[in-house]
LOLUMTOR-32947 format. One record per residue (C-alpha): residue number from 1; y negated, z negated, x. Coordinates in steps of 0.25 Angstrom, whole numbers, padded with zeros to 4 digits. Layout:
% residues N
[NUM [Y Z X]];
...
This chain:
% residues 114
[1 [-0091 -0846 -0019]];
[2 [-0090 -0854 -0006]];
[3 [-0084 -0842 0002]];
[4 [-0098 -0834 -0003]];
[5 [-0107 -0845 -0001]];
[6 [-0101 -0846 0015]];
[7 [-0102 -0832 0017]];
[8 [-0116 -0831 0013]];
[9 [-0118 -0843 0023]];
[10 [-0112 -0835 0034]];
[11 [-0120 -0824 0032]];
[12 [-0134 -0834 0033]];
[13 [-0129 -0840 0044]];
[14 [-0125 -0826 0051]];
[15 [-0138 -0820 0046]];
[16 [-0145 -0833 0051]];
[17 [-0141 -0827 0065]];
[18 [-0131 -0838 0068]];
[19 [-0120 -0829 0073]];
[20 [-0109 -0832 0077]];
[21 [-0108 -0847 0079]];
[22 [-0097 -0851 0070]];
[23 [-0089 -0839 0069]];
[24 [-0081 -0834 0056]];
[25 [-0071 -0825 0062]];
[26 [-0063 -0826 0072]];
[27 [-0059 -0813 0083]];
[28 [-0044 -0813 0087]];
[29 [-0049 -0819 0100]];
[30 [-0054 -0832 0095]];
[31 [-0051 -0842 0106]];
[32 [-0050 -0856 0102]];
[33 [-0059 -0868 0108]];
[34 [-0053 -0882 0107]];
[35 [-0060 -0894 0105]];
[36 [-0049 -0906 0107]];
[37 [-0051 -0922 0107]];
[38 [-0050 -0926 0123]];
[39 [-0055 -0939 0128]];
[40 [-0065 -0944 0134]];
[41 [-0077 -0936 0124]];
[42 [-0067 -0934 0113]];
[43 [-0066 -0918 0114]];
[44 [-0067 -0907 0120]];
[45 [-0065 -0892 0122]];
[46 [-0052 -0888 0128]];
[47 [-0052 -0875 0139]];
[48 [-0042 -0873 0148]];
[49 [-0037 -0887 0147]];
[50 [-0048 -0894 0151]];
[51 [-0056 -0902 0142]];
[52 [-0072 -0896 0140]];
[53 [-0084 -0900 0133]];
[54 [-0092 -0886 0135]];
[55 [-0085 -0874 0133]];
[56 [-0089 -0859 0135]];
[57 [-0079 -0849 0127]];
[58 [-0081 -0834 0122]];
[59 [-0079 -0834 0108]];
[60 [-0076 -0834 0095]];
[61 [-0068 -0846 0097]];
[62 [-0062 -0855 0087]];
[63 [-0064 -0870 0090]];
[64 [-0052 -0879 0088]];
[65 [-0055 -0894 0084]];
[66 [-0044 -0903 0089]];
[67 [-0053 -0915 0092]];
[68 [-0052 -0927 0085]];
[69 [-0063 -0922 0074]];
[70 [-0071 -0913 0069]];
[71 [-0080 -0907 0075]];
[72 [-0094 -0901 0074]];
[73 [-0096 -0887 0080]];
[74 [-0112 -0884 0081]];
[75 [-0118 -0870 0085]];
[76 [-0131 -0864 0081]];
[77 [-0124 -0859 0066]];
[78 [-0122 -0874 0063]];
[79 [-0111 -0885 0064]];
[80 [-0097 -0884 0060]];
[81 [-0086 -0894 0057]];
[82 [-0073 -0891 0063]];
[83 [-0063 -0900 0058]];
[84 [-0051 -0905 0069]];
[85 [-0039 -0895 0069]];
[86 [-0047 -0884 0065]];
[87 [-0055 -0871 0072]];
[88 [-0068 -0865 0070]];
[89 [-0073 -0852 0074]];
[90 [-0084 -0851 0083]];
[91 [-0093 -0838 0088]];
[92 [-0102 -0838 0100]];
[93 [-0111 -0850 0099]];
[94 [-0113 -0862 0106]];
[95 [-0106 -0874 0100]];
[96 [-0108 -0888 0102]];
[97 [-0096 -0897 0096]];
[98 [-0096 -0910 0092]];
[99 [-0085 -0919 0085]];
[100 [-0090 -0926 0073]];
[101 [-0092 -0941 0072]];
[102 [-0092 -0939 0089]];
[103 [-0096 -0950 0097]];
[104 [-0108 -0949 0105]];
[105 [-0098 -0949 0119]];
[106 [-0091 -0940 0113]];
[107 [-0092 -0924 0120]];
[108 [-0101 -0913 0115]];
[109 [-0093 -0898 0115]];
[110 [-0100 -0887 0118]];
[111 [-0095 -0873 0116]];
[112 [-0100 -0860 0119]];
[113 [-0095 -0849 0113]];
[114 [-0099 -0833 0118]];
């Protein structure tokens, strides 16, 4: 029942014309995206060893949560809760990211994915 009631969602939300944002399959070349827990601003996007609060990657990616919480991944389809340890699988889409419970100080991700 629930499997049906999701893939009736999906089609809404595909017919709706919200695309690709949060994508439900993943090519072979998926890259991954990591956000990690990094002070000062609590976490960031790790790319070629440097710490990045803006990102710009072709996609589908899958996004790696290995801050210190979950966190909150909004595009234009809606927010998603990614728990820590966990990936999620994002299309094309521009994706702001946000821990949950943040503090105000506390960095604003940003990810673009083409």
């Amino acid at each position: 029942m629930k499997t049906s009631i999701l893939l009736v969602a999906v089609a809404a939300l595909l017919a709706s014309g919200a695309g690709q944002a949060f994508a439900k399959s993943a090519g072979p070349g998926a890259k991954t995206v990591t956000v990690a827990m990094h002070d000062p601003g609590c976490h960031w996007f790790t790319a070629n060893g440097k710490f990045v609060k803006t990102l710009t990657v072709a996609g589908p990616v899958k996004l790696a949560n290995y801050d210190e919480a979950a966190l909150l991944v909004a595009s234009k389809a809606g927010i998603k809760r990614q728990a820590v340890g966990k990936k999620l699988l994002l299309g094309s889409g521009v994706y702001r990211i946000t821990m949950v419970g943040q503090a105000p100080d506390d960095n604003h991700l940003k990810l673009i994915v083409k």
